[in-house]
N, C-alpha and C positions, 0 to 999 in steps of 0.2 A: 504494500500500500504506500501510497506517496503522501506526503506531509508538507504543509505549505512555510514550509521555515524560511532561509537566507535563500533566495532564491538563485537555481544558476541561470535559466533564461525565461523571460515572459514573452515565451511565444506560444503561437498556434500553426499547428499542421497547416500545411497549406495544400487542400484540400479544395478541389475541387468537385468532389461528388455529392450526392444529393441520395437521401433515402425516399424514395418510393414505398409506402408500404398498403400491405394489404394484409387485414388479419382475418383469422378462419382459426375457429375454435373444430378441434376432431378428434373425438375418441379414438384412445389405440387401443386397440382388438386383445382384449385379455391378458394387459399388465397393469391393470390398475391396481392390483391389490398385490406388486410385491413392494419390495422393503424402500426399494430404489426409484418406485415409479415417478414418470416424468409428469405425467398427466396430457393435458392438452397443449396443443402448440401452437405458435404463434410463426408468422410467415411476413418478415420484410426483402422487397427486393431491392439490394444496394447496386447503383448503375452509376455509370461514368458519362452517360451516352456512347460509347462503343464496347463497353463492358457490363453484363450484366451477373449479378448471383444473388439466388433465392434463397434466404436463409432459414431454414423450417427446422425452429430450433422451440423447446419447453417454454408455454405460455406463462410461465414465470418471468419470462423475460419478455416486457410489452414490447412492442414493434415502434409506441410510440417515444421510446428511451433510448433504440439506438441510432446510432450514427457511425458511417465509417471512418476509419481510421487510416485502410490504405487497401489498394488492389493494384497486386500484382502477378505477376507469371506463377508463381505460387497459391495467391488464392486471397484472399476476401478476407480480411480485419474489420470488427466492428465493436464499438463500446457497448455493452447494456448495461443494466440495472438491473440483480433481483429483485423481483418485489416483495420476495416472502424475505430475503434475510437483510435488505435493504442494500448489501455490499455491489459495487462497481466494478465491472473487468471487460475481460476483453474475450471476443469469439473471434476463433480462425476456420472458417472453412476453406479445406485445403480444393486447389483446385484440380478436378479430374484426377483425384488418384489413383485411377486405373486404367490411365491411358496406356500407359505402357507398364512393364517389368520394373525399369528403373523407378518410374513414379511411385507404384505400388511398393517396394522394396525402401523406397527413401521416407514415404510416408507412417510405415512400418518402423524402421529405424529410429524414427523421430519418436515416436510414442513412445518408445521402448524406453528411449534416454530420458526423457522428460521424466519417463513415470520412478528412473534411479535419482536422479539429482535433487539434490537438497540444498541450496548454497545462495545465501544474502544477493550474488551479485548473479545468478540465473536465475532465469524467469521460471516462475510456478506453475505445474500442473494443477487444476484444481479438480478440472475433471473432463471428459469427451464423449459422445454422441453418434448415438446414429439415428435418424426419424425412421428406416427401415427394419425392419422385425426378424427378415429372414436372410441367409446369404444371397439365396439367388436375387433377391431384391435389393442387396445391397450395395448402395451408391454414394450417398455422405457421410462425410467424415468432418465434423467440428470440436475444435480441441478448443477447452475456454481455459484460460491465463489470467493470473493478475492483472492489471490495468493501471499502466504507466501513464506518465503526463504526455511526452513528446519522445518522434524519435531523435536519435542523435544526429540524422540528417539535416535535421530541420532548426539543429540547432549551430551547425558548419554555417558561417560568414555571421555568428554574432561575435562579437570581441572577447574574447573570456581571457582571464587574468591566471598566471601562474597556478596561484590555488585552486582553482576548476579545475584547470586542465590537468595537473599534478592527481588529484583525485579523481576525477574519471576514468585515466588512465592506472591509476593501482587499482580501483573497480576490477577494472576490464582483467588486469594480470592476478589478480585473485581469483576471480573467476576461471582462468583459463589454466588458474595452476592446480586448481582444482581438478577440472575433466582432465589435465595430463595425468594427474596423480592416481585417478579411474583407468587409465588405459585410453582418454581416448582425446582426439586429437579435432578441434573443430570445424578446420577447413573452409569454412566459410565467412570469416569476421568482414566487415564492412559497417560504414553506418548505418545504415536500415538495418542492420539484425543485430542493433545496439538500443536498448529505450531507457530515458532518462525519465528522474522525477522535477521537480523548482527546488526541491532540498540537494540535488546532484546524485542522490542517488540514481546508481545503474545497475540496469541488467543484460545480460546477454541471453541474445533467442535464436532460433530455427537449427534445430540439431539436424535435419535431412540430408546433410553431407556430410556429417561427421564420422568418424568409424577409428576404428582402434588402432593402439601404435603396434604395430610388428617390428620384428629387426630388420626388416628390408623390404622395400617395397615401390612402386610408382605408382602415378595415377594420372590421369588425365590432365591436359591445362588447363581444360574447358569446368574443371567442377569449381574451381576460385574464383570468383568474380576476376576478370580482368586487373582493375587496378590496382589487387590488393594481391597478386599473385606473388610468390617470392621466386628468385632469378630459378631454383632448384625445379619450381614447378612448370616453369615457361618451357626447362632444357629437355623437363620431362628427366630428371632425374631422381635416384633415391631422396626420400623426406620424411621429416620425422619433428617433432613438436613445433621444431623452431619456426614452421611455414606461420605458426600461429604469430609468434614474435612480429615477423617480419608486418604481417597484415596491422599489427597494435602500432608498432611505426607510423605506416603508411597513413592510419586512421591520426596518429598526436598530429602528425605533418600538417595534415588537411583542419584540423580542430586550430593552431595556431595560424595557418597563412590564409585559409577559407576556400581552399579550390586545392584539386586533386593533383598529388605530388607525382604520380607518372599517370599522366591521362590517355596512354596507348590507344591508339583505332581497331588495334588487331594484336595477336599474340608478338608479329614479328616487331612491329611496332612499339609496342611496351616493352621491350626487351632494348630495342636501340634507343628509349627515355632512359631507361635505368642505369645505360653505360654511359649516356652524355650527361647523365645525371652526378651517378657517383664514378667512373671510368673505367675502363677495361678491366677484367677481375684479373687477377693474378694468377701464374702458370697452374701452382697447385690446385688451383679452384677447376681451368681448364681442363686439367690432366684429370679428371671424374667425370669427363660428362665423353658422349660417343667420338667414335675418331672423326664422324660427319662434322659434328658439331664444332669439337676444336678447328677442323680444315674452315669451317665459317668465321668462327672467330678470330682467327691466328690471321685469315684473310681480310680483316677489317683493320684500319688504321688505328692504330693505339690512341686511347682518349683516354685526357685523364684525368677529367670531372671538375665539379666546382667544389669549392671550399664551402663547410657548411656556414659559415661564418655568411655566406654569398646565397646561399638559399634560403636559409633565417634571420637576417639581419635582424639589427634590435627595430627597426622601425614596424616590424609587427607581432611585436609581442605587446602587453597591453603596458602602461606605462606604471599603472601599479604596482609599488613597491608591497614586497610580502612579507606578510608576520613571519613569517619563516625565512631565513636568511639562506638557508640552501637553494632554493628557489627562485634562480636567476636565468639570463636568458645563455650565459654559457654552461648553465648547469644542464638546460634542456635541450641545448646544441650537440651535448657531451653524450646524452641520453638516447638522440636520436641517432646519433652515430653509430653506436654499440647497436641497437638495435636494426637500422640500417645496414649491417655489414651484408657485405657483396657473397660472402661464402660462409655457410652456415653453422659451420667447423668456427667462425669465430664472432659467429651473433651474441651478441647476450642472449644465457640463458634466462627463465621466468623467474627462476631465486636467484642470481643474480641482478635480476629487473628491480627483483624486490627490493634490494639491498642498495640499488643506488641512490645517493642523496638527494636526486629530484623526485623519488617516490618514496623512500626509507620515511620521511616527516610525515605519512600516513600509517607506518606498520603500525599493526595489530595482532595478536598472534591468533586468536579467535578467526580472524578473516583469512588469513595465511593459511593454515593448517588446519583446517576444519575437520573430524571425521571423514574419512573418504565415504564416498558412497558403497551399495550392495555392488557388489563383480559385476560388471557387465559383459552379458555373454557374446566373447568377440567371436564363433561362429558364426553370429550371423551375417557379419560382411563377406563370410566365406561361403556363404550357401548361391547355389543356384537353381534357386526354385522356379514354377511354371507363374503365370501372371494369376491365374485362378489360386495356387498354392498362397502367393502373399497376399490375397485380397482376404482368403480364408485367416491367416494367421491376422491379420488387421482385425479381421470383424469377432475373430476369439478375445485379441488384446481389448477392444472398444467395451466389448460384454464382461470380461473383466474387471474391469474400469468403475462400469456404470452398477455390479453387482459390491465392489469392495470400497467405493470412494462414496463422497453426498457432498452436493454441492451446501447442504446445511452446516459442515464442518466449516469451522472459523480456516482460514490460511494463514 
């Protein structure tokens, strides 16, 4: 829950869409009398005008309380209100999760982790849905979440001071040292899968690309957002937590200058930002990636980057002096560097993230070392099942859910 203390930005989403709604009260066919029942439901359509999703979600939640939050390639955010317990959160309906294998597989994945993690600075499961009764009929899937003020998008190009920023970002490497500390690695950090409160608190969301760390492995370019890719994932080489670091970077960069520190067009393209950016990586780092790839690189004229001093100057940091005296703009030059590093072999790790003086003036050990979570069973990034096989394991986890959780439980 968020609380309206020191505030870090007095914004609003910027929000273009508009809810439509239309309600219809309808008896579901012989669950009204278990433990967990939902009752009747209520039906609003959130539309963009070229987007549209029906959200046929427990009349507990009027139609006339919510409003979206955000839609995209993933699916449908909207705030409501219960009315029985009076608390605020958030509905995601995922979109088309069983378009494909990977969909059904990633929407699967995602439930799974939500329903392990327990942790201040990740977002809460409180509980998920289906309006459909049987598998063969089964089609939606709404996962409801706490409910944050704004995302961290929406809060890039406002001016924020050392102290925001310093805290946001120990958030973020709390949280993330967390799921390394489970096994698992999150692959997808950016701002949108970042949501803030006015007090600063944050959390981190959408586990559907995350999966476990092995001793060795690749993945594709295409599962990291573009410009939060780290140089290992572009080469398509082996990776392993540090992809997370690199993304926490890229995300301080953009929080102190207001615009995206390698804004690539394309994988080749982000790749030649990151060398004109920080410069030719060094042999060792070359000598790991394919003979293809050195013959690329070794063929490109050596560059050799700007000075951070030249891509964070003091003129945009904010000019506020901070109660905390660590908290300068060569301390988070110094920060960003470590983090920045071009080979992964010499990123800063997350305890050492923790431990530097521009985030250290936050530890907590509480936040730090939390109880890890229940194992998470990394099988399942190794399975390969049919699209009917993950649609069934979904709609067993959803019935799960809806038999062992209540949304009457305080979060």
């Amino acid at each position: 829950m968020c609380h309206n203390s020191s505030t870090i930005v007095d914004g609003t989403p910027s929000l273009r869409a508009q809810v439509m709604v239309a309600h219809m009260q309808s008896q579901k066919n012989g669950d009204e009398d278990q433990e967990h029942s939902i009752g009747d439901n209520s039906e609003a359509l959130i539309s963009t005008g070229t987007n549209e999703f029906l959200f046929d979600v427990p009349s507990r939640f009027p139609h006339s309380h919510m409003a979206p939050i955000g839609i995209g390639v993933q699916g449908a955010v909207c705030s409501a209100v219960d009315s029985k317990t009076g608390r605020r959160l958030a509905i995601k309906k995922l979109s088309q999760p069983f378009q494909d294998v990977t969909f059904a597989k990633r929407s699967y994945r995602e439930l799974k982790l939500m329903r392990l993690v327990d942790h201040p600075n990740i977002i809460k499961l409180l509980y998920a849905y289906t309006p459909q009764q049987t598998l063969d009929t089964f089609r939606d899937v709404y996962i409801f979440t706490e409910l944050m003020d704004n995302n961290l998008r929406n809060v890039i190009g406002t001016k924020l001071d050392h102290e925001r920023i310093s805290f946001l970002v120990y958030q973020m490497l709390c949280g993330i040292k967390y799921l390394h500390a489970a096994g698992i690695i999150h692959r997808d950090l950016k701002p949108s899968n970042i949501v803030v409160c006015k007090n600063c608190s944050l959390k981190i969301l959408d586990f559907g690309l995350a999966r476990s760390i092995e001793a060795s492995f690749t993945m594709t370019q295409y599962v990291v957002t573009r410009h939060y890719r780290a140089p290992e994932i572009i080469l398509n080489m082996e990776y392993d937590t540090k992809v997370d670091i690199w993304s926490i970077g890229c995300i301080m960069a953009e929080l102190i200058t207001g615009h995206v520190l390698f804004p690539g067009t394309d994988h080749v393209d982000q790749w030649m930002r990151i060398v004109q950016t920080l410069g030719t990586p060094r042999p060792e780092f070359i000598a790991r990636t394919t003979p293809g790839t050195q013959r690329y690189i070794n063929n490109q004229p050596p560059v050799s980057g700007r000075p951070f001093g030249e891509l964070f100057p003091d003129a945009v940091f904010d000019p506020m002096v901070s109660s905390h005296p660590q908290l300068t703009n060569d301390a988070a030059r110094d920060f960003l560097r470590r983090m920045l590093a071009f080979d992964p072999m010499e990123r800063i790790s997350v305890d050492e993230a923790l431990q530097h003086p521009y985030i250290h003036v936050w530890y907590y050990e509480k936040d730090v070392n939390r109880p890890p979570p229940k194992p998470y069973d990394h099988s399942i990034d190794a399975q390969e099942l049919t699209l009917a096989q993950w649609k069934k394991l979904l709609f067993e986890e959803i019935q799960d859910i809806q038999r062992t959780m209540s949304l009457d439980e305080e979060g």
